[in-house]
C-alpha positions as CSV (number, residue, x, y, z in Angstrom):
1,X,3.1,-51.7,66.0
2,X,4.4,-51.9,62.6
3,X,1.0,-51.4,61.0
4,X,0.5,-48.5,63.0
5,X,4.2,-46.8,61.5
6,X,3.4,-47.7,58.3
7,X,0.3,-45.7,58.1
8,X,2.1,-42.4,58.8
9,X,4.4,-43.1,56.0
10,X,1.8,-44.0,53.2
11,X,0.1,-40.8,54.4
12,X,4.3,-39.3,53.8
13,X,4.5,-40.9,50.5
14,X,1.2,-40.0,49.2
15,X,1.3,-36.2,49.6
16,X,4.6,-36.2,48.8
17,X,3.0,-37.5,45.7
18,X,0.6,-34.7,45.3
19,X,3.2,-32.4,45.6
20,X,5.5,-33.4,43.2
21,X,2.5,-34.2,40.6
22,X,1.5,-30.6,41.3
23,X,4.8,-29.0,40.8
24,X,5.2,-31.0,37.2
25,X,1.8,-30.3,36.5
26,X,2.0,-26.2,37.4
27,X,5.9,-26.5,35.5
28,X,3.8,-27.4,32.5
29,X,1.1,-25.1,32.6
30,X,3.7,-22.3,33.0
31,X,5.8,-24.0,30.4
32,X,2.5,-24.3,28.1
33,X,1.7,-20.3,28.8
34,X,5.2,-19.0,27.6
35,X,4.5,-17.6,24.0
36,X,7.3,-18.2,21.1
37,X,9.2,-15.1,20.8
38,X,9.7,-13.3,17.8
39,X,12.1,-14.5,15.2
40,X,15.3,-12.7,15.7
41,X,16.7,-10.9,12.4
42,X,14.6,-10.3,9.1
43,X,10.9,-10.4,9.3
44,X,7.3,-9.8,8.2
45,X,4.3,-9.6,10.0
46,X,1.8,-10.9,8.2
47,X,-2.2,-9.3,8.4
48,X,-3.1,-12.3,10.9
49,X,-0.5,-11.4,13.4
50,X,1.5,-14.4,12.1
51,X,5.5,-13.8,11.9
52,X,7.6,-14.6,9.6
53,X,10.9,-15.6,9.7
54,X,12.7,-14.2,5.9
55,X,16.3,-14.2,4.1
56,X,16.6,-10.7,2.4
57,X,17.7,-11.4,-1.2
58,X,18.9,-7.4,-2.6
59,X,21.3,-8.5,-5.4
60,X,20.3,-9.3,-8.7
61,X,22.6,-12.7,-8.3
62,X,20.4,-13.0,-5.1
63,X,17.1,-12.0,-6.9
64,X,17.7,-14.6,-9.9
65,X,18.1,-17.4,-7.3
66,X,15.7,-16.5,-5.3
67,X,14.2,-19.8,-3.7
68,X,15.4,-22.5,-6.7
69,X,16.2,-25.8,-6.5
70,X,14.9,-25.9,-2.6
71,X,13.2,-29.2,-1.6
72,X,11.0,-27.1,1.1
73,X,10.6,-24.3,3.0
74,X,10.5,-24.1,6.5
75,X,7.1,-23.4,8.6
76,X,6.7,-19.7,9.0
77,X,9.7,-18.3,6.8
78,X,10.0,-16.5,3.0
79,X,12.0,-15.0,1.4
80,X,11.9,-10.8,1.1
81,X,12.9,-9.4,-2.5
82,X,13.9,-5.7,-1.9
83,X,14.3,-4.1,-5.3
84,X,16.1,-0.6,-5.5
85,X,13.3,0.7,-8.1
86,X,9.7,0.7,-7.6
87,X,8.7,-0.5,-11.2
88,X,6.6,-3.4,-12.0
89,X,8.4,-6.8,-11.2
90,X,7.4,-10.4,-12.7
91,X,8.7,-13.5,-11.7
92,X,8.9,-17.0,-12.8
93,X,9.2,-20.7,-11.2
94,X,11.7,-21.7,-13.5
95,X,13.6,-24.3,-11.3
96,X,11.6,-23.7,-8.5
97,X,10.5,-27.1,-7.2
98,X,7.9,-26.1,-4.5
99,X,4.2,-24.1,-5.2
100,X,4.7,-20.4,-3.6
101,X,2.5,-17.7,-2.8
102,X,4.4,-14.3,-4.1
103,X,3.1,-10.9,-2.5
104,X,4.1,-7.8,-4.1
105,X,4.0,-4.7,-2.3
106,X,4.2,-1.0,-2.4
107,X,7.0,1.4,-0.5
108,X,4.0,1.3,2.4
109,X,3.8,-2.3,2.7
110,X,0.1,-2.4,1.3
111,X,-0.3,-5.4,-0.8
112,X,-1.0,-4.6,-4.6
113,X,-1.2,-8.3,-5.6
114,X,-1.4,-11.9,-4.6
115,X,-0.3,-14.9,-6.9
116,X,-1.6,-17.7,-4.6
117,X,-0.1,-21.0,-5.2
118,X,2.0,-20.6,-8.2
119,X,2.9,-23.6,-9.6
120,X,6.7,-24.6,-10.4
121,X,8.0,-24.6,-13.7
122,X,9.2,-27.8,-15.4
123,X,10.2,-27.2,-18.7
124,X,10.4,-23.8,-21.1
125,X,8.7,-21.4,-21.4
126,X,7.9,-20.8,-18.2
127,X,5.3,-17.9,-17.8
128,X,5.7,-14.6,-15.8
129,X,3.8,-13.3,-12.7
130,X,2.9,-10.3,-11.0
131,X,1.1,-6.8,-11.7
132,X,1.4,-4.4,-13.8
133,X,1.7,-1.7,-11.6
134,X,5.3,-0.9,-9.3
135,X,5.9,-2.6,-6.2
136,X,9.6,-2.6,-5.0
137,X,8.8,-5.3,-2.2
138,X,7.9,-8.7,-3.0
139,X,7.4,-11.4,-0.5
140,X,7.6,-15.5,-1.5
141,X,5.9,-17.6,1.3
142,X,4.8,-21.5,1.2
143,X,1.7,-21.8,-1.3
144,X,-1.2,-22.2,0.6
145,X,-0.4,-19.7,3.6
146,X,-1.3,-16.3,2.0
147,X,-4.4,-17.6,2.9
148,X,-4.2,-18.9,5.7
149,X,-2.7,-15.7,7.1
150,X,-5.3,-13.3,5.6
151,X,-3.2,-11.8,3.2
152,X,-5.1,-9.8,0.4
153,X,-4.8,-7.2,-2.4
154,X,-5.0,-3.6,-0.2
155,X,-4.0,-5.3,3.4
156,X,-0.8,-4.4,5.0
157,X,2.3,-6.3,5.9
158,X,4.9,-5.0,8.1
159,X,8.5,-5.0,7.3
160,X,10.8,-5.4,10.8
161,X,14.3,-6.0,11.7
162,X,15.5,-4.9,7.8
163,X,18.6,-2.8,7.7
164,X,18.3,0.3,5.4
């Protein structure tokens, strides 16, 4: 008689089985489906549909510093330069110790230029960059990803989550 019980439970075990491989397997794919959600505070979206995580530099003690002396920069983030004029605005790499792509742009968001991965500076004189022409938004990203995320001269990039 035993063999005749046991049967019953292997049957008991073995869907209970299926079932709980199912559940884990439909937790993932519903786990897999959830999309990231937006970055919370400061950022662009970028003409792929790629956002951007960014610290909002406004001073000029926050503009000089800009991203110096940082090892990295995180996937996905920049830093936004928001200048109170919309005349023509070069930067350098001095002490900068990672390549950057730096996107200027005009009141509009439309890019105007694109110096794709500028190379840090490591010793004097370090040259300028960017166009000749205003552009009171500039936008510093990992070298590499303007790119990658289908940024050109004359395509759009939107601003979001900025205070006035």
């Amino acid at each position: 008689m035993s063999g005749g019980n046991s049967h019953p439970r292997r049957l008991t075990f073995f869907f209970a089985l299926i079932c709980a491989t199912s559940a884990c397997h439909g937790a993932s794919k519903s786990a897999d489906a959830v999309t990231p959600s937006a970055p919370a505070g400061p950022r662009v979206v970028l003409p792929s549909g790629a956002v951007y995580a960014v610290e909002v530099v406004r001073t000029p003690e926050e503009q000089a510093q800009g991203l110096m002396f940082r090892e990295s920069l995180p996937e996905r983030t920049g830093m936004l330069f928001l200048f109170r004029d919309a005349a023509p605005h070069q930067f350098w790499m001095k002490n900068t110790m990672i390549p950057l792509d730096i996107v200027w742009l005009d009141d509009s968001g439309r890019v105007v230029f694109v110096s794709a991965k500028t190379p840090p500076c490591r010793a004097d004189p370090c040259p300028d960059y960017g166009p000749a022409v205003p552009a009171p938004i500039v936008l510093e990203i990992a070298g590499g990803m303007a790119a990658k995320e289908k940024v050109t001269v004359g395509s759009r990039i939107s601003v979001e989550g900025v205070p006035k």
